[in-house]
C-alpha positions as CSV (number, residue, x, y, z in Angstrom):
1,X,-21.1,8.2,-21.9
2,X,-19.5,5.0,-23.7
3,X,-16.1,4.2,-23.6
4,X,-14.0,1.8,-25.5
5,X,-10.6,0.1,-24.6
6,X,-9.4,-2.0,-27.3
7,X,-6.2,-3.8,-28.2
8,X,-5.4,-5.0,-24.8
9,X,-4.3,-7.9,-22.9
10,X,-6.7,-7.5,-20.0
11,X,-6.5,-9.5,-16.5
12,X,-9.7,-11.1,-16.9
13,X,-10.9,-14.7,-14.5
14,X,-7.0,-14.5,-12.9
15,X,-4.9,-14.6,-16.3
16,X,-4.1,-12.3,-18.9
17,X,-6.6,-12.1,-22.3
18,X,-6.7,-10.4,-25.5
19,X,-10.3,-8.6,-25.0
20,X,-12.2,-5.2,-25.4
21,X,-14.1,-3.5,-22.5
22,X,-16.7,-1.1,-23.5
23,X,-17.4,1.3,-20.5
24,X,-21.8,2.6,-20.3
25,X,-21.5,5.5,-17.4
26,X,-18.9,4.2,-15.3
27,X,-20.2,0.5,-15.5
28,X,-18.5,-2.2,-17.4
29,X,-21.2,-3.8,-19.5
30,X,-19.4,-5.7,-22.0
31,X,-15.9,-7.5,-22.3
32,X,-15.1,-9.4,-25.3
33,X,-12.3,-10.2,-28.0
34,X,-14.0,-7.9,-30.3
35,X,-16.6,-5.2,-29.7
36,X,-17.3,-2.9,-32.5
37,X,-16.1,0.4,-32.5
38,X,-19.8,3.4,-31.3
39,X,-19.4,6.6,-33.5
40,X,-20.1,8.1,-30.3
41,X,-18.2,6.2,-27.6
42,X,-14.9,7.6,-26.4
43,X,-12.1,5.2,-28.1
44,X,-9.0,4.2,-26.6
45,X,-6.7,2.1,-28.4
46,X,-4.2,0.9,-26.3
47,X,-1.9,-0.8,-28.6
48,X,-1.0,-3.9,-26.9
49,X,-0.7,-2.9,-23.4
50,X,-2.0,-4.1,-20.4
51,X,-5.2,-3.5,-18.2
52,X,-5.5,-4.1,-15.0
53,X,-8.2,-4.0,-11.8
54,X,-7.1,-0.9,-10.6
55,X,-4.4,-1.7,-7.7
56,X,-5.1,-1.2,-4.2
57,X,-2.9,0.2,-1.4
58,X,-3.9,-0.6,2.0
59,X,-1.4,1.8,3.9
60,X,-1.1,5.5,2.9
61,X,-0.3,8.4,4.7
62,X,-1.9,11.4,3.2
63,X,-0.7,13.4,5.9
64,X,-4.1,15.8,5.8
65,X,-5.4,17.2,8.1
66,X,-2.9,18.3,10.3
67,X,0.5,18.1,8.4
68,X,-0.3,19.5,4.6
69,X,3.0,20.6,3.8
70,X,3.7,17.2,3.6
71,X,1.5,16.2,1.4
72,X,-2.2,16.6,0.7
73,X,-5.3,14.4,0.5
74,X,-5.2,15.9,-3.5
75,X,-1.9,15.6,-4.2
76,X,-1.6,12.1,-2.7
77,X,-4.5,10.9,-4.9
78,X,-3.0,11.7,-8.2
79,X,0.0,10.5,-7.3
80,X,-2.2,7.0,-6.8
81,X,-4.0,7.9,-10.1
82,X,-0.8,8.4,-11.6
83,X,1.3,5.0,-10.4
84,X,-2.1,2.9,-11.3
85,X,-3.9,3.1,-8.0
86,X,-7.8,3.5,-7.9
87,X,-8.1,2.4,-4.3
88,X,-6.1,3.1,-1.2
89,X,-6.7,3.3,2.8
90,X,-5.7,6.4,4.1
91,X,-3.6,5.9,7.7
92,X,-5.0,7.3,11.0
93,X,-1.8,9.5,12.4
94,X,-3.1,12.7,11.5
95,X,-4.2,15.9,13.4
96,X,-7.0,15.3,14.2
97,X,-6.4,11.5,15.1
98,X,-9.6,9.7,13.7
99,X,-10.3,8.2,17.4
100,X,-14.2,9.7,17.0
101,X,-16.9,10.7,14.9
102,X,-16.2,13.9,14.6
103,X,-12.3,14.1,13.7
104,X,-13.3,11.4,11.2
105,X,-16.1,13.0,9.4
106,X,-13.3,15.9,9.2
107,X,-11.2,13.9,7.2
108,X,-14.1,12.6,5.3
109,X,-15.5,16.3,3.9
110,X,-11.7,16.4,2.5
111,X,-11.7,13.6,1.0
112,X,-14.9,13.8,-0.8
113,X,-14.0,17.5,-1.8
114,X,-10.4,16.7,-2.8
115,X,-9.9,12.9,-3.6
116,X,-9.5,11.7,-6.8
117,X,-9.4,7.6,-6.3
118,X,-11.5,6.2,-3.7
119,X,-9.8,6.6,-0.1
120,X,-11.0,4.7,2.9
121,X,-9.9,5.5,6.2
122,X,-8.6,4.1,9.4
123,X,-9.4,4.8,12.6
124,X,-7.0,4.7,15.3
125,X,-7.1,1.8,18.2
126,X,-5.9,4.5,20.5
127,X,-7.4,7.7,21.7
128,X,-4.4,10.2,19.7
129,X,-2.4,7.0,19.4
130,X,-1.2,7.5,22.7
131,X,-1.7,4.4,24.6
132,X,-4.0,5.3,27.5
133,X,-7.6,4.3,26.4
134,X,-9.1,3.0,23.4
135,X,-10.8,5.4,20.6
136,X,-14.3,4.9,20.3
137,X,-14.4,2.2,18.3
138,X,-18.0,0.6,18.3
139,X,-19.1,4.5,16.8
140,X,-16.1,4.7,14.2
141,X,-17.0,1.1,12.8
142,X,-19.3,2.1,10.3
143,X,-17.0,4.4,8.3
144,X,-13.7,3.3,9.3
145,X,-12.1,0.8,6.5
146,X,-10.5,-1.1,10.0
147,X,-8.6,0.2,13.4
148,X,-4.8,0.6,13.5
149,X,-2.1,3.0,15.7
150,X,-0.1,3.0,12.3
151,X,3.4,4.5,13.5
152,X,3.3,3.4,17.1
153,X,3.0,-0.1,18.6
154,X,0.0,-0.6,20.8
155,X,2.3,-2.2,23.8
156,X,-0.3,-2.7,26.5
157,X,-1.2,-6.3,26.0
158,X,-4.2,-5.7,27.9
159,X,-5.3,-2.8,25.7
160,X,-4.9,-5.0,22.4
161,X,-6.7,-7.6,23.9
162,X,-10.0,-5.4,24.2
163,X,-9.7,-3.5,21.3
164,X,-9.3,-7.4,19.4
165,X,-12.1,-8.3,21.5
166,X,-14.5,-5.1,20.0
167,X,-13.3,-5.3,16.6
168,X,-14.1,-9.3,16.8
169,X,-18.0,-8.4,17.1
170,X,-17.7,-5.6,14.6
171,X,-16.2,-7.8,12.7
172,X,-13.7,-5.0,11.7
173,X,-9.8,-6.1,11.2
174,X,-7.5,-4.5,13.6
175,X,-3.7,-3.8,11.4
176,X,-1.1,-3.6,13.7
177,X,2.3,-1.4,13.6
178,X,4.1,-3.9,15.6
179,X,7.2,-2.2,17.1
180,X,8.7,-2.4,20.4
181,X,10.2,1.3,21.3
182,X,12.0,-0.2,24.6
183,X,14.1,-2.8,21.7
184,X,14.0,-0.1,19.1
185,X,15.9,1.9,21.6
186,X,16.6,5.2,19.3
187,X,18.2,3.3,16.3
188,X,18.3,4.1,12.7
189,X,18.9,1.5,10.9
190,X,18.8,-2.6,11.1
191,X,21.4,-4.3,13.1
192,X,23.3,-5.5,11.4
193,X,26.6,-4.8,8.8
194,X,26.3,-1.8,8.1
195,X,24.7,-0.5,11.5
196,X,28.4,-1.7,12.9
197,X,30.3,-0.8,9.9
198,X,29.3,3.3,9.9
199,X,28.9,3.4,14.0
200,X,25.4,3.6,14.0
201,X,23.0,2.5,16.6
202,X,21.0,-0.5,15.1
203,X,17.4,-1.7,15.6
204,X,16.8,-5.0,16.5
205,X,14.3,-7.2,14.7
206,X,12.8,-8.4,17.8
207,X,12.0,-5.3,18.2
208,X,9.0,-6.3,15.3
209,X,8.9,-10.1,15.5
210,X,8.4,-10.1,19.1
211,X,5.4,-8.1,19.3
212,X,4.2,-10.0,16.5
213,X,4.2,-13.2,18.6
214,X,2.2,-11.3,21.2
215,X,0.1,-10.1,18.8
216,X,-0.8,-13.4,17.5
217,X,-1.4,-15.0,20.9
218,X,-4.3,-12.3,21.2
219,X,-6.1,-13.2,18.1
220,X,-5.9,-17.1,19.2
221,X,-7.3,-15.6,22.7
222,X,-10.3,-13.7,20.7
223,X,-10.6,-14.5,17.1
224,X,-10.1,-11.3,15.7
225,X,-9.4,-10.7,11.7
226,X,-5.4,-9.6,12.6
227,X,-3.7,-7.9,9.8
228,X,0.1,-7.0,10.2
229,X,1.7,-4.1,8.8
230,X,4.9,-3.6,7.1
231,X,6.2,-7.1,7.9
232,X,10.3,-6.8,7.4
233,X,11.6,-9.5,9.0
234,X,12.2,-13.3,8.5
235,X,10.9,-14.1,12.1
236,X,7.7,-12.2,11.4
237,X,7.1,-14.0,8.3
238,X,8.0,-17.6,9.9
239,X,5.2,-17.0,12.7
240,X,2.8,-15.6,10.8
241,X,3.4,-18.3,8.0
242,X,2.6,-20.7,11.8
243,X,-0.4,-18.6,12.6
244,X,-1.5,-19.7,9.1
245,X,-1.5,-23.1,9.1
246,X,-3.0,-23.2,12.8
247,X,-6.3,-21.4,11.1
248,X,-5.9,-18.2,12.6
249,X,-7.3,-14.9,10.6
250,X,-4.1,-13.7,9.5
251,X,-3.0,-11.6,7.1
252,X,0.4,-9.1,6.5
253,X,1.4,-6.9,4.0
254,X,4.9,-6.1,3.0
255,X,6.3,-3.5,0.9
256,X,8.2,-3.0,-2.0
257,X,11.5,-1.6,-0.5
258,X,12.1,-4.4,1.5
259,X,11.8,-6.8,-1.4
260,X,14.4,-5.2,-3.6
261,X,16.6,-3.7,-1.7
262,X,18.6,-4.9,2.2
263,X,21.2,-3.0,4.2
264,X,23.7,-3.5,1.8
265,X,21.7,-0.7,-0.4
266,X,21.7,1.6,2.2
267,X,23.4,5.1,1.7
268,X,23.6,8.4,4.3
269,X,20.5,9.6,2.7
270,X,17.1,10.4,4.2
271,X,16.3,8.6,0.8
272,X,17.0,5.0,2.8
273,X,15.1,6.1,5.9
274,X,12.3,4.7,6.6
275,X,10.6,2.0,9.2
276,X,10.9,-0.5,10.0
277,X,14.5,-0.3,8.5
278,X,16.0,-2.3,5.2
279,X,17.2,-5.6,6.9
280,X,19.5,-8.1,5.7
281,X,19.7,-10.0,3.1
282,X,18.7,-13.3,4.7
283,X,15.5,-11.1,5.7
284,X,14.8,-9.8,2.0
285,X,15.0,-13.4,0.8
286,X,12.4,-14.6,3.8
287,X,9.8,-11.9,2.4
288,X,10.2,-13.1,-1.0
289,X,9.8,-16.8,-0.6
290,X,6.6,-15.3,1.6
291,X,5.1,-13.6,-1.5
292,X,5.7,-16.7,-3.1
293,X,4.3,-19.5,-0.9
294,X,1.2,-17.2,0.1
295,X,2.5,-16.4,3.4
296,X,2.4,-12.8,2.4
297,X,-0.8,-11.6,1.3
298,X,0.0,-8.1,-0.1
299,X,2.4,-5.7,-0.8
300,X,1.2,-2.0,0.5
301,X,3.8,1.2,-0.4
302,X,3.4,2.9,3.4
303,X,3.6,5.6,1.2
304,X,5.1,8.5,3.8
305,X,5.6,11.6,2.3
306,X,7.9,14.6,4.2
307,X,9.7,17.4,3.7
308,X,12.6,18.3,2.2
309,X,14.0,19.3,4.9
310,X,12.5,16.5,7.3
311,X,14.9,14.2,5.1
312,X,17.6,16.1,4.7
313,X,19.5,15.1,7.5
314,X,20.9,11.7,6.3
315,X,19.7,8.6,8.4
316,X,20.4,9.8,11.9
317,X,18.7,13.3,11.2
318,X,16.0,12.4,8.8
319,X,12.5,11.7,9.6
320,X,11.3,7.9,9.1
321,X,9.5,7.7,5.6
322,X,9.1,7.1,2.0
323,X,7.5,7.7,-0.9
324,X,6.1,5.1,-3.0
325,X,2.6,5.2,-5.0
326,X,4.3,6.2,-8.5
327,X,7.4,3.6,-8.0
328,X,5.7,0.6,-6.4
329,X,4.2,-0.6,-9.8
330,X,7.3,-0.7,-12.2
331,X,10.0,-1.4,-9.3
332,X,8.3,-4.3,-8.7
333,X,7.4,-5.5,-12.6
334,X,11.2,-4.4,-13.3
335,X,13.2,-5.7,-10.0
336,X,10.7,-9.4,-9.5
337,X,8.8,-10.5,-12.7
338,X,11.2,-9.1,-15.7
339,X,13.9,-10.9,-13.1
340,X,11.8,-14.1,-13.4
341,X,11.0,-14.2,-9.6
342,X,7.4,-13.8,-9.3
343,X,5.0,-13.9,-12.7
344,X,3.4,-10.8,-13.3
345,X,-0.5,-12.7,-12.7
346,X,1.1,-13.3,-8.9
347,X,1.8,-9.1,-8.5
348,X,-1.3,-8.2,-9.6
349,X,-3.0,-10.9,-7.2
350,X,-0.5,-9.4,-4.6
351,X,-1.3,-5.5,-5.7
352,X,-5.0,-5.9,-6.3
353,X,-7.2,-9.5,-6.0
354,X,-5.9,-10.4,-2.0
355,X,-6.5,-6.6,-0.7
356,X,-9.4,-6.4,-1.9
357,X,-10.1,-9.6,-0.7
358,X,-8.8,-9.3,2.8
359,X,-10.5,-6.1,2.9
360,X,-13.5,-6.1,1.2
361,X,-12.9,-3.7,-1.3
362,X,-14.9,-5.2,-4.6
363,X,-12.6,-4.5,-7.7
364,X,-12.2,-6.9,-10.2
365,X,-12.7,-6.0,-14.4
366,X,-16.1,-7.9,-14.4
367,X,-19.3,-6.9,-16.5
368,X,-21.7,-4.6,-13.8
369,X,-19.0,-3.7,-11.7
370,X,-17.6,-0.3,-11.8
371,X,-14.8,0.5,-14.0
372,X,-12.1,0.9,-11.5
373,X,-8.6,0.4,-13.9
374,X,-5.4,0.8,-15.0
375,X,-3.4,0.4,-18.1
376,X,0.1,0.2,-18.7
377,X,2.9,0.3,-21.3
378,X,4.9,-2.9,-19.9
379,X,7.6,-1.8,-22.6
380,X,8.4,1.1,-21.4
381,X,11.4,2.1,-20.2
382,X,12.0,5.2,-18.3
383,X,14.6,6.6,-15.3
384,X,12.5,7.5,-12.1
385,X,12.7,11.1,-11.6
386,X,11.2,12.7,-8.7
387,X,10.6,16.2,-10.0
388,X,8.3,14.1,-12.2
389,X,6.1,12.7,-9.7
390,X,2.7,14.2,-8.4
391,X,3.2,13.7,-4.8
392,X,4.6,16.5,-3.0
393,X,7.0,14.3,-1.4
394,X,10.7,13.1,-3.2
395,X,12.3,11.2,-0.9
396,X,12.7,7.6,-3.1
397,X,15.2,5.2,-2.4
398,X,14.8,4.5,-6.5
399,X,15.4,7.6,-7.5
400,X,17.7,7.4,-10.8
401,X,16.2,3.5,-11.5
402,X,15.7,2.6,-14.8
403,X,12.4,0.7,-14.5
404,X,9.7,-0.5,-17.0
405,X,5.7,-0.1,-16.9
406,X,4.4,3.2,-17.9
407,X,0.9,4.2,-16.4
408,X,-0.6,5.6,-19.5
409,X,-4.7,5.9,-17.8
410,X,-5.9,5.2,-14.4
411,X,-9.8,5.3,-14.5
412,X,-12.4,5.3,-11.5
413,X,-15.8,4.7,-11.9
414,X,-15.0,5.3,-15.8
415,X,-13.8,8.7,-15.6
416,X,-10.0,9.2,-15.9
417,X,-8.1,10.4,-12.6
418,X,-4.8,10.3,-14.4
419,X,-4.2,10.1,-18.3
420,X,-0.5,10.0,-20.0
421,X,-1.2,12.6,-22.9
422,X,1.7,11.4,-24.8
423,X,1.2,7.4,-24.3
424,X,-2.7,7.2,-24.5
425,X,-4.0,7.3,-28.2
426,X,-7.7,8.9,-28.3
């Protein structure tokens, strides 16, 4: 099957250039300013819109098995088809755990029945994630994207240390969920103004920076690729940006939400809960300036999808979690390049080249390589509306935004996971 995308500024060699891609059975065999139009190829004329590498989110919670009404591994992957994601790394705090073969290849058979981007799981560091002994890690290495106790700290020093150690001669990345629960100490939100303002008991940021100073000790102790999740705080980014420049193997992700919004945002809606919690302002502007200077490799959604009535109880009742494959795109085009603080070749290197890099997920719109893209309408305006989204989750801080950046096709391996009937012109 042939398939042509004309009329597009494509991200091509790191910059944005008028070209066509013609598209031979999922392969990318030709890219050009002009390719002539096949009788019998597929044509889509995209008008003077964008294509991208499709983006890449490494921290997801498709929250199957164990906790479908959540959300599914189906329903999660079109809402990644849908906000322009052809590649994302499904977290490890299921039921069954990943910590062995077996509960892995469980989540595997759903995935290949059900997914409709590519998903690559973790595996946890800890047996359940519960701290007493390490999963089997040397047997999960093979499938296992890289090892992390997404949603818990790992707090035994010790523990990290050997499962660093392990992953070093597997040469697997361990990502860390650094959070201490002693500092957290049953908070909802940041400490800070608002925490003091409504009554509310605040978490601390040491309660993340500090285990990331642990944390990064280790790695000079063993080597190992380190990869830290969520990062939300301007400590974190300060040491990492350190860790950097003394050669260590670091890299960090943050997300969205904490580059737009702060406490100041926050409302008494489960729709602001999440964690670690929107910080301060001071801490917002930290993560930005670490996008900027490099310090920040990536920006992942922790896309956490519950239930109505798991965020219904405002932020001391809610559940911790977010929704964010179908916003990340256009909040961040909208809120940071339209705004003039990032260009819009920077988010994609953030969304797409350095994942893939760090990770060693391929990608890229290069002749031979599987055509894994998205294309957007980048003059589009629209008002987020969750009853709109795919996910079975709603809970979005953005909710009511008006953003722009339309997904109008999402393709993997050439064949469409998500198509906007009324934007794409066949």
């Amino acid at each position: 099957m042939k398939i042509l995308i004309r009329n597009a500024e494509i991200f091509f060699d790191g910059a944005f250039v008028r070209k066509d891609i013609l598209i031979e059975d999922g392969i990318i065999t030709d890219i050009k300013r002009e390719i002539s139009l096949f009788s019998e190829a597929v044509d889509f004329d995209m008008n003077n819109c964008f294509v991208f590498p499709g983006l890449i989110d490494v921290h997801v919670h498709l929250r199957e098995p164990g906790f479908s009404y959540k959300e599914t591994i189906k329903t999660g992957t079109a809402a990644a088809a849908h906000g322009g994601f052809t590649t994302i790394c499904a977290m490890p705090n299921l039921n069954p755990v990943p910590d062995c073969t077996e509960h892995l290849d469980s989540e595997l058979e759903i995935i290949k029945k059900d997914a409709s981007v590519r998903v690559l799981p973790y595996a946890s560091i800890t047996v359940g994630e519960k701290q007493k002994e390490l999963s089997d890690i040397e047997a999960l290495a093979f499938q296992a994207v890289a090892f992390s106790d997404d949603g818990v700290g790992v707090e035994s020093e010790e523990m990290m240390e050997e499962a660093m150690k392990r992953a070093k001669k597997l040469g697997k990345i361990i990502a860390a969920h650094c959070e201490i629960k002693e500092l957290v100490n049953g908070g909802c939100v940041h400490d800070g103004d608002y925490a003091k303002e409504h009554g509310l008991k605040g978490i601390s940021s040491e309660s993340e920076w500090r285990e990331v100073e642990r944390d990064l000790e280790l790695v000079r102790r063993t080597g190992c690729d380190y990869h830290v999740c969520h990062v939300s705080t301007k400590e974190s980014v300060e040491l990492i940006r350190k860790a950097k420049a003394d050669g260590l193997s670091v890299s960090c992700e943050t997300a969205p939400h904490y580059l737009v919004l702060c406490d100041e945002d926050l409302r008494d809606d489960g729709r602001f809960k999440m964690n670690p919690p929107l910080r301060s302002r001071d801490d917002r502007d930290a993560l930005i300036e670490g996008i900027k200077d490099g310090t920040i490799d990536m920006i992942a959604t922790d896309h956490a999808p519950h239930s109505a009535e798991e965020k219904s109880g405002g932020l001391q009742g809610s559940l911790n979690g977010i929704i964010g494959l179908e916003t990340a795109f256009p909040i961040l085009y909208t809120k940071l390049v339209r705004q003039g603080t990032i260009t819009l070749e920077k988010l994609i290197e953030l969304m797409q080249t350095n994942p893939a890099k760090r990770f060693g997920l391929g990608g890229g719109l290069e002749i031979g390589k599987p055509a894994d893209l998205a294309v957007f309408d980048l003059h589009s305006e629209y008002t987020i509306d969750p009853e709109s989204f795919l996910s079975q989750g709603r809970a979005t801080p953005f909710e009511g935004e008006s953003v722009f950046g339309r997904c109008l096709l999402t393709m993997v391996g050439g064949v469409p996971a998500w198509e906007d009937k009324k934007g794409v012109l066949l």
